[in-house]
N, C-alpha and C positions, 0 to 999 in steps of 0.2 A: 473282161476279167479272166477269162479262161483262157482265152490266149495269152495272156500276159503272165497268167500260172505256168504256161505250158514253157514260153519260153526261158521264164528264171529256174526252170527243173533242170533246163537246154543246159543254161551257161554253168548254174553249180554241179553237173555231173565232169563238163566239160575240165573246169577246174580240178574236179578229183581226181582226174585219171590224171594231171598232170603234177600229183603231188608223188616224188620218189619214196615217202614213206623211211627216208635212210634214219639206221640208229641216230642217239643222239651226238650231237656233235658232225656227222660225217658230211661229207657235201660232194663226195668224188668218185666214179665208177672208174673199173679198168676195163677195156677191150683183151678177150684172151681166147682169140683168134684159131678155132682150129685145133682148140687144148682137146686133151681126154676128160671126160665128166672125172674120174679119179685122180687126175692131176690139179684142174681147178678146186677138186673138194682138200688136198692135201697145201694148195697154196694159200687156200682162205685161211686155215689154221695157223701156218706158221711164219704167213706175211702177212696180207690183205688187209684180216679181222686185227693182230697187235698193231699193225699199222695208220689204222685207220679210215681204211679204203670203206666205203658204205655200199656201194655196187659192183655187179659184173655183167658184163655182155658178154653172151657164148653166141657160138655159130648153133645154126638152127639144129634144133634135137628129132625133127620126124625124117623119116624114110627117105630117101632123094635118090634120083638116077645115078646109076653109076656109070661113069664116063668113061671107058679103058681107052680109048684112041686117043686120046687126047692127055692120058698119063694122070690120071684122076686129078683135072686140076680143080681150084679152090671154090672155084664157082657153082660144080656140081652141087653144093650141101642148096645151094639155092634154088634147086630145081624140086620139088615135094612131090612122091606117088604116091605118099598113105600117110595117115596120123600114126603108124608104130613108133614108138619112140626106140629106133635103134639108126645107128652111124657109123663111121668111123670114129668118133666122138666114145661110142659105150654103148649100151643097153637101156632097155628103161630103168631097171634097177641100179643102177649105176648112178643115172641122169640124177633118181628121187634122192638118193644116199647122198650124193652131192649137191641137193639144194637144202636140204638137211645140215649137210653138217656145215655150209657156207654161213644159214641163218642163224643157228645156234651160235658163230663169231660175229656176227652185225651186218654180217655181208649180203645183199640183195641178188637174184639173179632175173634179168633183164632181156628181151630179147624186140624186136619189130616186125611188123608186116606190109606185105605190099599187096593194097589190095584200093578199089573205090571208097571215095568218100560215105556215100550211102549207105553202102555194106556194113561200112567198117564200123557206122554208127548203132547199127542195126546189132551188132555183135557185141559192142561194146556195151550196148545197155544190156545183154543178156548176163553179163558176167557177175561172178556169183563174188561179193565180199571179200577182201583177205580176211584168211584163219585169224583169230583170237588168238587161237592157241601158239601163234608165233610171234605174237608179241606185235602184233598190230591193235590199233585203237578200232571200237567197234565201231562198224560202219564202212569202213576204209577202201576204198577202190583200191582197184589195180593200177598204175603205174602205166602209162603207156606211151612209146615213142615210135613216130611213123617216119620211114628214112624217104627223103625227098630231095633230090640232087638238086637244088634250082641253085642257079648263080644267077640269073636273070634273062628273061628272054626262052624260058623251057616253056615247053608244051601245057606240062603239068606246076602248078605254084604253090610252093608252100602251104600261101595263105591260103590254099581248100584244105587244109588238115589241120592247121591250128584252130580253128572252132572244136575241134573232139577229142585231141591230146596234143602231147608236145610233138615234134619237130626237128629234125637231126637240118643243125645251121652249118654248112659248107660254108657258107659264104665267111663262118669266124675264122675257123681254119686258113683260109685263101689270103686275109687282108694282115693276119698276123704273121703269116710267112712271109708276105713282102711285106713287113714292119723287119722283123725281127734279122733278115736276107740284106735289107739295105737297100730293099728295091723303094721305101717309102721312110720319111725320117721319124724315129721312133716319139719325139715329140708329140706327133698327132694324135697317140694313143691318149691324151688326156681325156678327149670326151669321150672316150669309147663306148661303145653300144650303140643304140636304135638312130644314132643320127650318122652310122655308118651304112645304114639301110640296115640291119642286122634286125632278128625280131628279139622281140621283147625278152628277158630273160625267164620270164616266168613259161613262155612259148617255146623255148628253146633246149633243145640237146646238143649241148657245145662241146669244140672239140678239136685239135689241131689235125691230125692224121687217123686214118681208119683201113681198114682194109679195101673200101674202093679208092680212095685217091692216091693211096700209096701205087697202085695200080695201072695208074693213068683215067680214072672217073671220079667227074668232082673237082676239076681244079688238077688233077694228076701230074706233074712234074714240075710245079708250083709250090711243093706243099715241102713242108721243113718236116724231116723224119729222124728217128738216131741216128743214122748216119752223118747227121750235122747238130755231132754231140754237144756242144756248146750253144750256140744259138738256142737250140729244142729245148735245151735245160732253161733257158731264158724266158723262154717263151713261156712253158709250163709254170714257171715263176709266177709270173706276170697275171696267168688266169688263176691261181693260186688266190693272191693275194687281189684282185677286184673282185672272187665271192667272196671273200671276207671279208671286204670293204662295203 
């Protein structure tokens, strides 16, 4: 019996971290790559929140190496020497004043980590409640999504991180761009989901393009961006309308 307690605490915490928590109605984050905490706090206002948008992923907020040789490029924010919250990005005061005023429009702000399963579990259970006072239900976990490049055949799979949260799905991204490219006939999209090997959707952080596979990681020069303004609008369509469905 004690084990059987143990493990249904396992799977409903697991659960909770993979609930986004978005205002009512919303169902959709934007990526905003590299913004200043004062830009992103100025677009939740006057797009985001009337728009509808329920999340944001920013680029990491602590301290990171600075790279001059190499022309500060984008990856350095990925490198961490301290928990300060200061960047190219803003200050701390900045960062706070912008999830501030993000939540006060319905807007979420989101971020991941790359770290062991073990650990990550270890951490995750230490985390303390979302605030009440921002208009979360009591009790409510954190929101959490762990970026995992597998297309199949990685070292590292997925499926060790979907037991603890969600899951950033490559592989949606990949199969929809050759739907949508003409590299695959868009008829097939009828069954779409888990019988494309894709994970479950309750598992999953889905997502056409991102700042790695635009890149070249992840499926990189595969993947449908604005640059293929028509298609992309299609695509986006498409995931649109099957969460509503």
């Amino acid at each position: 019996m004690f084990r059987y307690i143990l493990l249904l605490s396992a799977v409903t915490l697991a659960l909770a971290y993979k609930n986004p928590h978005y205002a009512s109605g919303r169902t959709t984050m934007v990526h905003l790559f590299e913004w200043k905490w004062d830009d992103i706090a100025a677009e939740c206002e006057r797009f985001l929140g009337p728009r509808g948008f329920g999340g944001i992923q920013v680029s990491p907020p602590n301290e990171n190496l600075v790279i001059w040789s190499r022309n500060r490029p984008w990856w350095e924010r990925y490198q961490p020497i301290s928990y300060r919250l200061v960047t190219r990005s803003g200050n701390e005061n900045q960062f706070s004043n912008m999830v501030r005023r993000c939540n006060n429009v319905g807007v979420r702000i989101d971020a991941a980590k790359h770290m062991w399963p073990h650990d990550l579990r270890v951490i995750y259970d230490r985390l303390r409640n979302l605030n009440t006072a921002h208009g979360f239900p009591s009790g409510a976990r954190p929101y959490i999504y762990q970026e995992v490049i597998d297309l199949g055949g990685e070292a590292i799979s997925r499926n060790e991180y979907t037991p603890l949260a969600a899951v950033t799905e490559f592989r949606f991204g990949l199969e929809l761009s050759q739907a949508f490219q003409r590299r695959n006939q868009l008829r097939w999209l009828v069954n779409w989901g888990p019988q494309w090997g894709l994970l479950a959707s309750g598992d999953a952080l889905t997502f056409i393009d991102n700042h790695d596979n635009q890149r070249g990681h992840g499926a990189g020069g595969n993947i449908l961006t604005y640059k293929q303004s028509r298609q992309y609008k299609g695509a986006i369509a498409f995931i649109l309308m099957a969460t509503l469905n």
